[in-house]
C-alpha positions as CSV (number, residue, x, y, z in Angstrom):
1,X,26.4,-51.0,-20.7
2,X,25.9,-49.2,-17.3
3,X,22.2,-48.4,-15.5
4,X,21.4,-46.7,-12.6
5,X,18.5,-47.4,-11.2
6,X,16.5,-45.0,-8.4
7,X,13.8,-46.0,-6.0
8,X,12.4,-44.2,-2.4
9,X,11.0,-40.9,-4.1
10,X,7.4,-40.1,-3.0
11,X,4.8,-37.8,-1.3
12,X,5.7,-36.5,1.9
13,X,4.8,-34.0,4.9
14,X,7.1,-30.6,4.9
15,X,9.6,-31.1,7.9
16,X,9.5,-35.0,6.7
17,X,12.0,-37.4,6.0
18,X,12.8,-39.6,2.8
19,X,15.7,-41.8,1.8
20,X,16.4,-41.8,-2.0
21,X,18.4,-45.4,-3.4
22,X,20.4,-45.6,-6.4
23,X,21.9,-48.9,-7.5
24,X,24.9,-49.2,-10.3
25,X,25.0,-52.3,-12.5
26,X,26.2,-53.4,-15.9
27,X,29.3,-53.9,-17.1
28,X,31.4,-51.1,-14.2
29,X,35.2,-51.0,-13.9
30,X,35.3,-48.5,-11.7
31,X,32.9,-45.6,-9.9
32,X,34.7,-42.7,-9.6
33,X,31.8,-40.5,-8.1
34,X,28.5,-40.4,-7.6
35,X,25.7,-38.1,-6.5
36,X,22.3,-36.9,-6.8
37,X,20.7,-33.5,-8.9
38,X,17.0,-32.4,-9.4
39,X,14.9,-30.3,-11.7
40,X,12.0,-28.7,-10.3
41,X,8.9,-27.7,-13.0
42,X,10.8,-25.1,-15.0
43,X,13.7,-24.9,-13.6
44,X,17.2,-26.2,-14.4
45,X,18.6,-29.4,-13.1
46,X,20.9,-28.7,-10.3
47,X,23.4,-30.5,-8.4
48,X,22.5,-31.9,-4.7
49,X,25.0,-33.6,-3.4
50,X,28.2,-35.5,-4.6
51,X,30.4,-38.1,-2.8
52,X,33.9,-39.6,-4.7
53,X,37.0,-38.9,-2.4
54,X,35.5,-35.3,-1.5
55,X,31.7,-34.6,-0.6
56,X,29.9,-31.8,-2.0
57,X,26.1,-30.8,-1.0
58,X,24.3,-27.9,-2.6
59,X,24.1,-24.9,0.7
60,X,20.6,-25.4,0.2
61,X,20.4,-28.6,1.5
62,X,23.2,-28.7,4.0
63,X,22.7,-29.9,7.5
64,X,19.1,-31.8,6.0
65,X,20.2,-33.8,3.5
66,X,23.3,-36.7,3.8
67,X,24.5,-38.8,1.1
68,X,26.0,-41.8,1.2
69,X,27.9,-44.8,-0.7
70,X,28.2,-48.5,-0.4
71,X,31.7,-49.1,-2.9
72,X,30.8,-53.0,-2.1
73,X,27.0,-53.3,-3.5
74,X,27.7,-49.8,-6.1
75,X,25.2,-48.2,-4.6
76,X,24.5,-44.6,-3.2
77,X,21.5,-42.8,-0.9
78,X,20.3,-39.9,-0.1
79,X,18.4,-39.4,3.5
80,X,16.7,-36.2,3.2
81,X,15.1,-34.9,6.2
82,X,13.0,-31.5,7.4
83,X,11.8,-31.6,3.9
84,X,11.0,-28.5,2.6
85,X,8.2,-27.8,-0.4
86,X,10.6,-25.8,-2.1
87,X,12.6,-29.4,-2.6
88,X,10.2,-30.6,-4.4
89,X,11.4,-31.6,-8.0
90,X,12.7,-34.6,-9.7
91,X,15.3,-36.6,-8.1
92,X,18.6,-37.8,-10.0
93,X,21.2,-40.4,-9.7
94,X,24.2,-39.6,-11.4
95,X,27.6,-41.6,-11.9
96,X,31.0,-41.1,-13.7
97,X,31.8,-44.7,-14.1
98,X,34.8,-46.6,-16.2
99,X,33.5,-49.0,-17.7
100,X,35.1,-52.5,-18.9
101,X,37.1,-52.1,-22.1
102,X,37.0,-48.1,-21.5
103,X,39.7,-46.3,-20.9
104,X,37.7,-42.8,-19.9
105,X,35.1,-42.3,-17.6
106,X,31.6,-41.4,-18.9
107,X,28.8,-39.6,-17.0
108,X,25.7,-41.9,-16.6
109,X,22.0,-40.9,-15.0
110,X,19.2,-42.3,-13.5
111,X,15.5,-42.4,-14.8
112,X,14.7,-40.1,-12.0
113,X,12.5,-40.4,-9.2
114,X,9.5,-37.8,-7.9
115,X,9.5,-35.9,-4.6
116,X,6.9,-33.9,-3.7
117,X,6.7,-32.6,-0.4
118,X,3.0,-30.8,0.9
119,X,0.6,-30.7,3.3
């Protein structure tokens, strides 16, 4: 089985900074990408950014947010800066990951983590 675990979410300041962690473990073969989505109260989840051979970020976020991927320790992050209430919402990690004994690759998620960001 394959987990992905978040950490880093939190309250912040708007024009402040967090970094968002997401660690891979289990039984992996292979990651082929990975990235981050959110949901905001009553909205849909939607993607943030992606990295896997090409990266992708959401224009809503370009030139704040950077994602990026340790291949060695399977692990992505997301350093988000002038933070913006609007990006408040619930922060995923997502992964399409081979695993051992698998020949396809299966989407996997996170548990989540919360950022809010107000004065």
């Amino acid at each position: 089985q394959v987990q992905l675990v978040e950490s880093g979410g939190g309250l912040v300041q708007p024009g402040g900074s967090l970094r968002l962690s997401c660690a891979a473990s289990g039984s992996i073969f292979r990651i082929h990408t990975m990235g981050w989505y959110r949901q905001a109260p009553g909205k849909q989840r939607e993607l943030v950014a992606t990295t896997g051979g090409v990266t992708n970020y959401a224009d809503s976020v370009k030139g704040r947010f950077t994602i990026s991927r340790d291949n060695t320790k399977n692990t992505v992050n997301l350093q988000m800066n002038s933070l913006k209430p609007e990006d408040t919402a619930v922060y995923y990690c997502n992964g399409y990951i081979t695993s051992w004994g698998n020949s396809g690759q299966y989407s996997y998620w996170g548990q989540g983590t919360q950022v809010t960001v107000s004065s």
